[in-house]
C-alpha positions in Angstrom: -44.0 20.4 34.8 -43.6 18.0 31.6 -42.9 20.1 28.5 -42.7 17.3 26.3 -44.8 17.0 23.3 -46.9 14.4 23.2 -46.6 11.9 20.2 -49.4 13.8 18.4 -47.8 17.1 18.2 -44.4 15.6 16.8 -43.4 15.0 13.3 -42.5 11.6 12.5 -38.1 11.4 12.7 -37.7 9.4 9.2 -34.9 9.1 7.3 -35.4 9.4 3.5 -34.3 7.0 1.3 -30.9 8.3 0.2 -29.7 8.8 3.6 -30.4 5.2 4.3 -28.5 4.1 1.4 -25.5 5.6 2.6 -25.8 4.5 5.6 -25.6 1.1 4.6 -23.0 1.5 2.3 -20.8 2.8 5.4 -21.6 -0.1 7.0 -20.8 -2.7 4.6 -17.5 -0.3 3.8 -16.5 -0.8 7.7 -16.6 -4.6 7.0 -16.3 -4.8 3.6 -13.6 -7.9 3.8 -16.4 -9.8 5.5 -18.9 -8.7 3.0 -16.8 -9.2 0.0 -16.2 -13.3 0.8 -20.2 -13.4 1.7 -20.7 -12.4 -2.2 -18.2 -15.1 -3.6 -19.2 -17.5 -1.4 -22.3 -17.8 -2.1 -21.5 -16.6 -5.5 -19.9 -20.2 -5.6 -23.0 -22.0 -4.1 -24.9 -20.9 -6.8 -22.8 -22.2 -9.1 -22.4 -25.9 -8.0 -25.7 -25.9 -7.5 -26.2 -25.4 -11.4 -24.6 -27.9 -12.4 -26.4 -31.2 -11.3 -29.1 -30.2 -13.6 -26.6 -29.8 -16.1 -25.3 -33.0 -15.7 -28.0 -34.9 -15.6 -29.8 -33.4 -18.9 -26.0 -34.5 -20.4 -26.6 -37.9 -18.7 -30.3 -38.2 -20.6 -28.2 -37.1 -24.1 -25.8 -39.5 -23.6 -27.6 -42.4 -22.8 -30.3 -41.6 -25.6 -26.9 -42.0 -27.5 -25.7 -45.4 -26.3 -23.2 -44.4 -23.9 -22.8 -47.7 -20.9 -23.2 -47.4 -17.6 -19.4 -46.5 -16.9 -20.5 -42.8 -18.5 -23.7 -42.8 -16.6 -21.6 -43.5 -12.7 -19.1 -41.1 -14.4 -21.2 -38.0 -14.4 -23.4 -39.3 -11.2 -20.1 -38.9 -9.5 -19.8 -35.1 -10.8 -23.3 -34.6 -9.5 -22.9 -36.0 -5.9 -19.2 -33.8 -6.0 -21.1 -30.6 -6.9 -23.5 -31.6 -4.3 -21.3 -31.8 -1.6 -19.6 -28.5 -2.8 -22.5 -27.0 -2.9 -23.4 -27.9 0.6 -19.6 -26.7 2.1 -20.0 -23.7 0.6 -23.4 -22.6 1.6 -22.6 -23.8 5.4 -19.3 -21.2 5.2 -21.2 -18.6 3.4 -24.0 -18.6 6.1 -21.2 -18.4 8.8 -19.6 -15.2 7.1 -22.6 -13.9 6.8 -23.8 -14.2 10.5 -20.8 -12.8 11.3 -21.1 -9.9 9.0 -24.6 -9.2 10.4 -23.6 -9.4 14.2 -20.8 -7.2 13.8 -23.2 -4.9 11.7 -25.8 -4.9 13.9 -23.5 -4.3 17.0 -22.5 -1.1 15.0 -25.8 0.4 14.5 -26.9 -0.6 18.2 -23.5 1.7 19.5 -24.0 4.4 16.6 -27.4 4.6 18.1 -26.8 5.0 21.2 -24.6 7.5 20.8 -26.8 9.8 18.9 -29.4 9.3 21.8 -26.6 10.4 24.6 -25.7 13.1 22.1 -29.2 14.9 21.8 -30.0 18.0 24.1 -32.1 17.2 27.1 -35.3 19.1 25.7 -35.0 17.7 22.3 -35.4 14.2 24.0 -38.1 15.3 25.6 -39.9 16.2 22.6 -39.4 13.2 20.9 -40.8 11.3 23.7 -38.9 8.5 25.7 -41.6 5.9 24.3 -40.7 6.7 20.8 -37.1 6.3 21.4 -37.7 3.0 23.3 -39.2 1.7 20.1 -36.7 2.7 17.8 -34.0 1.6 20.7 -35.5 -2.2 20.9 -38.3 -3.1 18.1 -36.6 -1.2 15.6 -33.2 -1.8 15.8 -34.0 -5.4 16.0 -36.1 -5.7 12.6 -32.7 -3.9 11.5 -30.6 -6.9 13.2 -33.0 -9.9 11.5 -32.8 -8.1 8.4 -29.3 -8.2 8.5 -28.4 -12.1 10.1 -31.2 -13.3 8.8 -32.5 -11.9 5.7 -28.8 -10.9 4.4 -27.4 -14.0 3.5 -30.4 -15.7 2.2 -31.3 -12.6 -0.1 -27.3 -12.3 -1.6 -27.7 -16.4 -2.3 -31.2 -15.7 -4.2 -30.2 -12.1 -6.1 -26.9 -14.3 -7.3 -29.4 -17.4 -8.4 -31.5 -15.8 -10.3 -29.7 -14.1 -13.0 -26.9 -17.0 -13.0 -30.1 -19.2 -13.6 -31.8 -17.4 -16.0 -28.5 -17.3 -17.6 -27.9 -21.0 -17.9 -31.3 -21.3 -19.6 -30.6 -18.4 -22.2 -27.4 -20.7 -22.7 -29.1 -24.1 -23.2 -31.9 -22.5 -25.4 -32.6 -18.8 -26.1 -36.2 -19.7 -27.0 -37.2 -21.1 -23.3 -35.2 -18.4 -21.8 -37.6 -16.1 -23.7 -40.6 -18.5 -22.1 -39.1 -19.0 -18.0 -39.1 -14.9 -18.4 -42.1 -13.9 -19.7 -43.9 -16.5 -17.5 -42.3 -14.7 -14.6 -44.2 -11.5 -15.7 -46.9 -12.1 -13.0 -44.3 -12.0 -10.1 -42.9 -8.5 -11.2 -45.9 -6.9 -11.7 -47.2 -8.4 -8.1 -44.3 -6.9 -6.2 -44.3 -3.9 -8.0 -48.1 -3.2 -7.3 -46.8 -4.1 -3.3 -43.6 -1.8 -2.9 -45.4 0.7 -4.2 -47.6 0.9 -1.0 -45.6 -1.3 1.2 -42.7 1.5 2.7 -45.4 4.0 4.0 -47.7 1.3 5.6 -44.9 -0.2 7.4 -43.7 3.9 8.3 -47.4 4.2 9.5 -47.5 1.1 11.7 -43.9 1.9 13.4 -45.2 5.3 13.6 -48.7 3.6 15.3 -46.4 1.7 17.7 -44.2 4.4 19.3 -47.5 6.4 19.5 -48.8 3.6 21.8 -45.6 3.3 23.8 -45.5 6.8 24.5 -49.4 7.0 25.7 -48.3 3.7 28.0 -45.1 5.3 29.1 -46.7 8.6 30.1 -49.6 6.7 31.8 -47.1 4.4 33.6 -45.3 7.4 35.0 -48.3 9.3 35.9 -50.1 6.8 37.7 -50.4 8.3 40.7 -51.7 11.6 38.7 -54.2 9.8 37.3 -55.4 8.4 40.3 -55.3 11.3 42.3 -57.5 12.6 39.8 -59.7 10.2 38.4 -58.7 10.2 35.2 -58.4 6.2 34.9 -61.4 5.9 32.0 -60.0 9.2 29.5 -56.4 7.1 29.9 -57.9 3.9 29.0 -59.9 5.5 26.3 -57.0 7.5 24.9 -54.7 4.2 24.8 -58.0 2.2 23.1 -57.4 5.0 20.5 -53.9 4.1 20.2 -54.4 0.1 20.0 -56.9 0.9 17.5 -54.5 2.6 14.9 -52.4 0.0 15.3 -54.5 -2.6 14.4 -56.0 -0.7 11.3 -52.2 -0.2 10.1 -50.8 -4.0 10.9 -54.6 -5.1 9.1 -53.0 -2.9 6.2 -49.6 -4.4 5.8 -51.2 -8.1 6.6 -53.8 -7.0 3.4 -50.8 -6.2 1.1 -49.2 -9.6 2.0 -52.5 -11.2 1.3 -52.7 -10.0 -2.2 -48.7 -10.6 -2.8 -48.5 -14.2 -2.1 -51.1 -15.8 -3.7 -50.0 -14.0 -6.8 -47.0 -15.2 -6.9 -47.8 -18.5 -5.9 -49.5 -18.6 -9.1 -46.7 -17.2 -11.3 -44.7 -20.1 -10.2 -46.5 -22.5 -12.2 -46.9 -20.8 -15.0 -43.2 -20.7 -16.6 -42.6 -24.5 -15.8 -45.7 -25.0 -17.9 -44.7 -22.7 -21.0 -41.0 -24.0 -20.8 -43.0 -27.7 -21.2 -45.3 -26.8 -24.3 -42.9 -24.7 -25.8 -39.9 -27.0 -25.3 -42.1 -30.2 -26.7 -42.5 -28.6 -29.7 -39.3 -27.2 -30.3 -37.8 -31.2 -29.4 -40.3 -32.3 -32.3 -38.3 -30.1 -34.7 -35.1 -31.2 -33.9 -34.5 -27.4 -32.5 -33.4 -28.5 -28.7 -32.0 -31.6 -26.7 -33.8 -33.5 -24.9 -31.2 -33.6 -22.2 -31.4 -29.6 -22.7 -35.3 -29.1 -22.1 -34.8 -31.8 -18.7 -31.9 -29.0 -17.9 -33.8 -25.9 -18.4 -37.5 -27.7 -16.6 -35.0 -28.6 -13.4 -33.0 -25.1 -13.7 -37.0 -23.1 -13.6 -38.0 -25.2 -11.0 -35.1 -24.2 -9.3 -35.6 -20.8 -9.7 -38.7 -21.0 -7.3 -36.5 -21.4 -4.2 -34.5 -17.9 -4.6 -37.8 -16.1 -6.1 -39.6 -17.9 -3.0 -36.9 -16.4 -0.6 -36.7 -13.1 -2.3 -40.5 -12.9 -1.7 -40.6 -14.3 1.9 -38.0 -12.1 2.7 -39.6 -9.4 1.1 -41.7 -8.3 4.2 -39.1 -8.3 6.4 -37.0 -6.4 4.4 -39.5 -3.4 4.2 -40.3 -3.3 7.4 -36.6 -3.5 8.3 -36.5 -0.3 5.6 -39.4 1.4 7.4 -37.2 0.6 10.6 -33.5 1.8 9.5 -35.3 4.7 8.0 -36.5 5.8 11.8 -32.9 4.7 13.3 -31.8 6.9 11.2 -34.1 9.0 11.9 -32.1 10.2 14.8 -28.8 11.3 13.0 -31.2 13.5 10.8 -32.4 15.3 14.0 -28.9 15.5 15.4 -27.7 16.9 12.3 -30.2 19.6 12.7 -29.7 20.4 15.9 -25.6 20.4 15.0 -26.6 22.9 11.9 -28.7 24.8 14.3 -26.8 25.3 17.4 -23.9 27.9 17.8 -20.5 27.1 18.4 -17.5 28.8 19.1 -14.7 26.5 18.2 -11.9 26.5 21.1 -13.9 29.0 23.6 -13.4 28.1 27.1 -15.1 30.3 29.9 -12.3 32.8 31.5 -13.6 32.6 35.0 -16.8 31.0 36.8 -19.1 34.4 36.5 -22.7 33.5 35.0 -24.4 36.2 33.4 -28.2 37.0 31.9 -28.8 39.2 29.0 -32.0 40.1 28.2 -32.9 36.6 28.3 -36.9 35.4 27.3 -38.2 31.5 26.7 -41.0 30.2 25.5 -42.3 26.4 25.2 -45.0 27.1 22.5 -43.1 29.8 20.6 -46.5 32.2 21.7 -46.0 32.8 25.4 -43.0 33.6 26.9 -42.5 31.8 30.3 -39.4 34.2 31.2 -39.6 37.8 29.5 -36.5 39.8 29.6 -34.4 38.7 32.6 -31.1 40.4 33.4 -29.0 38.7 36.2 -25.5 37.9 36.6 -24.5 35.1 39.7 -20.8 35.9 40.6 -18.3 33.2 41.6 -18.8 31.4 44.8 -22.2 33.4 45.2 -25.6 31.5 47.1 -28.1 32.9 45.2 -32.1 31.2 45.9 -34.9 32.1 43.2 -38.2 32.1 45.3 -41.7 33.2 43.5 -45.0 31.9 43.3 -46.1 28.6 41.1 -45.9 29.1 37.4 -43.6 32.0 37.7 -40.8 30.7 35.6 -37.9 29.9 38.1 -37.5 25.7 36.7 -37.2 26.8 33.3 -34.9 29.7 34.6 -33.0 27.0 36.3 -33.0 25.3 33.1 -31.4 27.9 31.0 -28.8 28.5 33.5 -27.8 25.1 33.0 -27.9 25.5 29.6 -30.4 23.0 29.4 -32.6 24.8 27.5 -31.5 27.7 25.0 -32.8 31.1 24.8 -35.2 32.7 22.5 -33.1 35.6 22.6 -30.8 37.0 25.4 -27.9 35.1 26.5 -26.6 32.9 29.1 -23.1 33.1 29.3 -20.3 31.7 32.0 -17.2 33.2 31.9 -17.9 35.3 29.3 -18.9 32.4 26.5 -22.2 31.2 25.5 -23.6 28.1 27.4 -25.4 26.9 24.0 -21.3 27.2 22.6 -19.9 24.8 24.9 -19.7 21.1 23.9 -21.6 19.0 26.7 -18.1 17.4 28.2 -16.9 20.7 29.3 -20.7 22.6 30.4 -21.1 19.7 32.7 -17.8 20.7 34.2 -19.0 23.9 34.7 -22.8 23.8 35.6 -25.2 20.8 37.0 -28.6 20.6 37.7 -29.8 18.8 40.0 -33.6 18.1 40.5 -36.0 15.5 42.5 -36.8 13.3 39.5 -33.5 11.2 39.9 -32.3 7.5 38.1 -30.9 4.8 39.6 -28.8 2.6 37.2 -28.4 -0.6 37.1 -25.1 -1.5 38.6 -23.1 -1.9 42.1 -23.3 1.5 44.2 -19.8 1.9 43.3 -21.1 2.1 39.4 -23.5 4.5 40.6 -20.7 6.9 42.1 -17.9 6.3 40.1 -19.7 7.5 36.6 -19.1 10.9 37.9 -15.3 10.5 39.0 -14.2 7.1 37.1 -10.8 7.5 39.3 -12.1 8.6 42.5 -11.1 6.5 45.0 -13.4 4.0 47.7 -12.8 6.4 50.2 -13.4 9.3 48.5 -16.6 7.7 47.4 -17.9 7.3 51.3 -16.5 10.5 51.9 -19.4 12.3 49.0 -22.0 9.6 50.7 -21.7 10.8 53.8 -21.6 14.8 53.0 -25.3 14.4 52.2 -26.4 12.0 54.7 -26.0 8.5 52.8 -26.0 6.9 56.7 -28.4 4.2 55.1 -25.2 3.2 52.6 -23.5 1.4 55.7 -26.4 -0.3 56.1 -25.9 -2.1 52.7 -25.3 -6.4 52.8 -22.5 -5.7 50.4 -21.3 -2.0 50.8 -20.5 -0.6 47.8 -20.9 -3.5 46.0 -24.4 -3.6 46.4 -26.5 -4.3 43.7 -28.7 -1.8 42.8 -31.9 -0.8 40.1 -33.7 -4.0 38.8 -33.1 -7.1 40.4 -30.7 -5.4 43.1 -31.2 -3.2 46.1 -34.3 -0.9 46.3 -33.3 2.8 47.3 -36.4 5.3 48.0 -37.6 8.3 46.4 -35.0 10.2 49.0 -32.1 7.4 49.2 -32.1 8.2 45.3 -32.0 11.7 45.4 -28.8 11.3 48.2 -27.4 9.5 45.8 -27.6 12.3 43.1 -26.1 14.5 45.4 -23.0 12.2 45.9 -22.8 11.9 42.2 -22.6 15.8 42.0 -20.2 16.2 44.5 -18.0 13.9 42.7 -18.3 15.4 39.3 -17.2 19.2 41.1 -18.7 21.5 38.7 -17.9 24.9 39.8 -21.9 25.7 39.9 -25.0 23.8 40.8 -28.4 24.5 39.9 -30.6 22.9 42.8 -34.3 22.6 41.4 -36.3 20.7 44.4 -33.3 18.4 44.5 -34.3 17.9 48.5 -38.0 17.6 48.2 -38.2 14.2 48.7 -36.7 14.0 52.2 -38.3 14.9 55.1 -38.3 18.9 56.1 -35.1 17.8 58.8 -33.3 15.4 56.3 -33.5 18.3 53.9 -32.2 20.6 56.4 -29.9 19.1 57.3 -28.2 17.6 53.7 -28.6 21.7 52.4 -26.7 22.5 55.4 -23.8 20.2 55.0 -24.4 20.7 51.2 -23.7 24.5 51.8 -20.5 23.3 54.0 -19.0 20.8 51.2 -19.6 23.3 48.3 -17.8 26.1 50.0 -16.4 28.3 47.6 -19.1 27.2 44.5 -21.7 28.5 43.2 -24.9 27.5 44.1 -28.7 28.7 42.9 -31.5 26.9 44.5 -35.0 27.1 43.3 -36.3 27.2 46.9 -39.6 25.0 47.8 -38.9 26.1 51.5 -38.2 29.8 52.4 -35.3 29.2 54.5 -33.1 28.3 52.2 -33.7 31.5 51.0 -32.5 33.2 54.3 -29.2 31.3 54.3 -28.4 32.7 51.1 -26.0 35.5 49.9 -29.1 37.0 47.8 -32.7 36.4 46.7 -34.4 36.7 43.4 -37.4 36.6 43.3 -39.7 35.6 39.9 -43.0 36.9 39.3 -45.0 35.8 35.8 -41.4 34.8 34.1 -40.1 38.7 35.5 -37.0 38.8 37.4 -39.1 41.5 40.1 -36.9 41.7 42.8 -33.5 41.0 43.6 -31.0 41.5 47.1 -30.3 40.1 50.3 -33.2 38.4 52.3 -33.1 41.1 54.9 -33.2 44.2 52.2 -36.2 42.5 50.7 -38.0 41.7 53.7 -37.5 45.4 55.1 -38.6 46.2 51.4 -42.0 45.0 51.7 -42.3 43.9 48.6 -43.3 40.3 46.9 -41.0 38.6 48.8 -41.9 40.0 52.0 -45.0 38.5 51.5 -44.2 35.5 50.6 -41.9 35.5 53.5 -44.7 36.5 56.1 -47.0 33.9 54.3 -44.7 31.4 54.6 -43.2 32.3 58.2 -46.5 33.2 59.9 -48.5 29.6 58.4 -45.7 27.1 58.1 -46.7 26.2 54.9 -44.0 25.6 52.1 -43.9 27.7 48.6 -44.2 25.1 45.9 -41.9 26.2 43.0 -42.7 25.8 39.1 
């Protein structure tokens, strides 16, 4: 049963702007030497670029005062120096700044990933693997181009312009009052775009995770759907989907629409005033010649930055819209650290599980296990049995700690699973089910991850305890590619190769949730048996699918609408009479399996 929301039912995981800020301030303060040479660098581009205009408005005054040609090569010179300056120190600056933005990026790929592997199993599944694979991939890239891209090009235009406008201000006050005020157009156009820009780009990211989660879901329930007919109320559900993306992209693609011609306009329009203007204050003697040349060539020069602050401008809020869902993530881990208890140095005293009072619910409304009281001792075989929908999988979850109580406890060894950081739970409970992952890697990669220093032998020796015979069968042994592009293993090869990973991580209990109900009935038999022979002396609860797992065990417990009902050896509740003896006799007398929630 998936309990995961679907994208519909889940508030969007957006970080606000403050949060972002300091976010990227950590990052530029974790490679802040890099960051701090991108700035004079290019700080230093800018400024040999402003001086050939210089120059040549002092080559114009000079010549309009009889200097010879000697002056005239004299300053040329300067100009082709600065030139060539210019062009050094734009080439290094654009290598720092790569640099700065790999290294960046790498950062918030890992800080990512780390928040992902640090959420709690059911809090993934809320969020939806879909969603996550778009903030994973699409987002984290517009985050990357933002910041190789984008970066370096937007510090060399926010440096140009005010060292620009400066230079003009310098060489006339009177058409640096003109090159400003004709600028007017552009602010007013971007200000009328940012202003609607951040939550249309929020609403399309938020449009595309939906759609990757309705794909995602339909992809893994494709034989569901089939089985079922539902092929035309998937199709029509993802049409819904493509559609709200393509009203919310038409939304950002009309605010670009208005942006750019606007300030395409506004370019013009300075140049022009700074002309008029200019001509008549030459007339009066009130500026150079050389000085109005200067200031035309510095405004025209002003278009390239403005023109790379606007192109960029997109990307940069979309890349916003993006980091804001990245961070999205540490906001939701945060809560879940200010939510979850913890008990700072408490280990578990001995292996002893125990129930208090313990009920669940999914919705908050109905309770899918009311009030259970059990405690599993050390080394016990205890099999939870009941018919469909009566609440052993989620019980097995919250003995994993998995899931967390709506109030009860699950404690091992006397401390709360909920209090115990993930490295050491896992050490102490595992739960194994049938939906199983194959990573990408050798077979060793796949067995190692749960004893890094177990040895090759020791590695065969967990393959064959549940039946890996296929794994001798391998072209390469345990080198054998596996996952994508590697090896194919089965439904049942996979779930063998859980198993071996288990044994190898030796937690002292293991929660087995249909973990055999992909092999045949006397592959399964056979792997619980020699299961039951390897884990001597561990605990072991099984959510039986097959009733005679439950007569090899030390007790039964038996669930009934989310109640713990019964509870004792097989034999005691078959001479009982109760639920389980009919279940039992059901089972027994048709040879038909009990499927388990």
């Amino acid at each position: 049963m998936n309990h995961a929301a679907t994208s519909t039912d889940r508030e969007p995981l957006i970080a606000g702007r403050p949060r972002i800020l300091r976010a990227a301030a950590e990052l530029v303060r974790q490679d802040r030497t890099a960051f701090v040479a991108m700035v004079l660098l290019n700080a230093l581009a800018v400024g040999a670029g402003l001086v050939g205009p210089w120059l040549l408005g002092r080559i114009i005054d000079e010549v309009r005062g009889g200097a010879g040609v000697g002056t005239v090569d004299r300053l040329a010179a300067l100009i082709l120096a600065a030139s060539l300056a210019q062009l050094l120190l734009v080439r290094y600056a654009r290598r720092v700044g790569y640099r700065f933005g790999e290294r960046t990026l790498a950062r918030v790929r890992e800080r990512f990933v780390e928040r992902i592997l640090a959420l709690p199993v059911p809090v993934v599944e809320r969020v939806g693997t879909g969603d996550l694979a778009v903030r994973g991939t699409a987002d984290i890239g517009a985050v990357g181009t933002a910041m190789r891209d984008a970066g370096p090009d937007v510090f060399i235009a926010l440096i140009q312009v005010p060292l620009i406008l400066g230079v003009v201000f310098l060489a006339s006050p009177l058409l640096g009052v003109c090159g400003v005020v004709g600028f007017a157009g552009i602010a007013v156009a971007v200000r009328w775009y940012l202003r609607r820009a951040h939550p249309a780009y929020l609403a399309e990211g938020e449009a595309n995770s939906a759609l990757a989660e309705q794909l995602s879901g339909a992809a893994a329930g494709a034989r569901t759907i089939e089985a079922f007919g539902l092929e035309q109320q998937q199709i029509a559900h993802c049409l819904e989907r493509i559609d709200t993306c393509y009203r919310t992209r038409m939304r950002t693609l009309h605010l670009r629409s208005v942006l750019f011609p606007a300030v395409d306009v506004s370019y013009v329009i300075p140049v022009v005033g700074v002309l008029l203007v200019g001509g008549v204050l030459y007339e009066h003697d009130m500026v150079s010649l050389g000085a109005l040349t200067a200031s035309v060539l510095w405004l025209r020069q002003l278009s390239q930055p403005l023109d790379t602050l606007l192109q960029w401008l997109e990307l940069l809020q979309r890349s916003e819209a993006s980091f804001a869902r990245v961070e999205g993530i540490g906001v939701l881990l945060d809560a879940q650290g200010q939510t979850a208890p913890t008990a700072p140095g408490a280990e578990p005293v001995d292996d002893r599980i125990e129930l208090t009072r313990v009920r669940y619910s999914y919705d908050g409304a109905h309770d899918v296990v009311r009030d259970v009281d059990l405690t599993v001792r050390p080394g016990e075989r205890l099999v939870l049995v009941g018919p469909s929908g009566a609440g052993k999988s989620t019980l097995s979850r919250l003995l994993a700690g998995i899931d967390v109580p709506d109030s009860g406890s699950v404690r091992v060894g006397g401390v709360s699973l909920s209090a115990l950081p993930p490295e050491l739970l896992r050490r102490q409970v595992v739960l194994v089910t049938q939906e199983q992952h194959v990573f990408i890697g050798t077979l060793r990669d796949n067995l190692s991850m749960a004893a890094p220093t177990a040895t090759d032998a020791e590695l065969a020796e967990a393959l064959a305890a549940v039946g890996c015979d296929w794994a001798a069968q391998l072209p390469d042994g345990l080198d054998t590619e596996l996952g994508d592009g590697g090896h194919h293993l089965d439904g049942a090869q996979a779930q063998q190769l859980s198993l071996a990973r288990v044994l190898l991580a030796g937690p002292h209990t293991l929660i087995l949730d249909e973990a055999t109900a992909l092999l045949d009935p006397r592959s399964a038999r056979r792997t619980e048996r020699t299961l039951a022979a390897v884990l001597d002396g561990r605990t072991v609860i099984a959510v039986a699918h097959r009733l005679h797992t439950a007569q090899d065990a030390d007790r039964v417990a038996v669930m009934e609408d989310g109640r713990l009902t019964e509870l004792g050896s097989h034999d005691e509740l078959v001479a009982a009479g109760g639920a389980y003896a009919g279940l039992w006799n059901s089972w027994h007398g048709r040879s038909a399996g009990v499927s388990s929630s």
